[in-house]
C-alpha positions as CSV (number, residue, x, y, z in Angstrom):
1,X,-5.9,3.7,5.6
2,X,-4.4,7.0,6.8
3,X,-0.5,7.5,5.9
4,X,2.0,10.2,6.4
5,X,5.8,10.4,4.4
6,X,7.9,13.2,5.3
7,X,8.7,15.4,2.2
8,X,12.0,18.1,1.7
9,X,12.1,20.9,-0.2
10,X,9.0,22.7,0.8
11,X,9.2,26.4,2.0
12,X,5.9,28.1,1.4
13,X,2.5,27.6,0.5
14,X,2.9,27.4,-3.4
15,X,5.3,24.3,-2.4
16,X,1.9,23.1,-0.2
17,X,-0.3,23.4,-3.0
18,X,2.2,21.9,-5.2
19,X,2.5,19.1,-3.3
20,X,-1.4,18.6,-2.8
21,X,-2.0,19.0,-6.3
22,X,0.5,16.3,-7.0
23,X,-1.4,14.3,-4.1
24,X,-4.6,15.3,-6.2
25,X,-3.3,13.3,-9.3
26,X,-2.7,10.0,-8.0
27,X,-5.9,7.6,-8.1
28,X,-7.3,5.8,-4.4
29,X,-5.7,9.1,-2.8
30,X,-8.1,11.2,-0.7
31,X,-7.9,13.8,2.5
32,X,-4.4,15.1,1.5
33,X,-3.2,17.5,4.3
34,X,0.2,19.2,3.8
35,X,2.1,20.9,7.0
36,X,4.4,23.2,6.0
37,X,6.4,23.4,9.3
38,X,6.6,19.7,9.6
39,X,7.6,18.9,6.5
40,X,4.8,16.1,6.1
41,X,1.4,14.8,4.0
42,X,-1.0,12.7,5.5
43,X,-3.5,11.7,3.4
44,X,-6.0,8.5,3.4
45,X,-5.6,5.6,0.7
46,X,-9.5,4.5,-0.7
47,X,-7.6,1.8,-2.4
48,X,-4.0,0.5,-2.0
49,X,-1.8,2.7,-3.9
50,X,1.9,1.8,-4.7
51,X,4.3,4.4,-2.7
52,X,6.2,4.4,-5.6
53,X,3.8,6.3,-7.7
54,X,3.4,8.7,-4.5
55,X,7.2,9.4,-4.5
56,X,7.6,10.0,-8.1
57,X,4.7,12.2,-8.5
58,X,6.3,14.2,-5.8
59,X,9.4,14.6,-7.2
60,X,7.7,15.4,-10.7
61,X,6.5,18.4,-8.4
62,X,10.2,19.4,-7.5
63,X,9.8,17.4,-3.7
64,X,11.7,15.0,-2.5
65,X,10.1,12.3,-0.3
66,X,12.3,10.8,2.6
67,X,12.4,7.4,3.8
């Protein structure tokens, strides 16, 4: 299953490899892509993974996810 969350706070591409290294992390998580100018991450699920775990390893990484 393909998703995409909107994510603040990025402004370069250490913030994009921040944020896919975060992605990296999570388990069931694959095919992370981070655009920069649209402030997004799409990335495709192997296994249902809880959202919650997504935001808050995003915000470990200094991100903030948006609703």
């Amino acid at each position: 299953t393909m998703k995409t969350i909107t994510i603040e706070g990025m402004s370069c591409n250490h913030c994009v490899m921040a944020v896919t290294r975060a992605f990296e992390e999570i388990d069931g998580i694959k095919n992370v892509k981070v655009d920069l100018k649209k402030g997004r991450a799409t990335f495709d699920e192997d296994r249902p993974v809880d959202m919650k775990t997504v935001q808050e390893k995003i915000e470990d990484a200094g991100y903030r996810v948006v609703p």
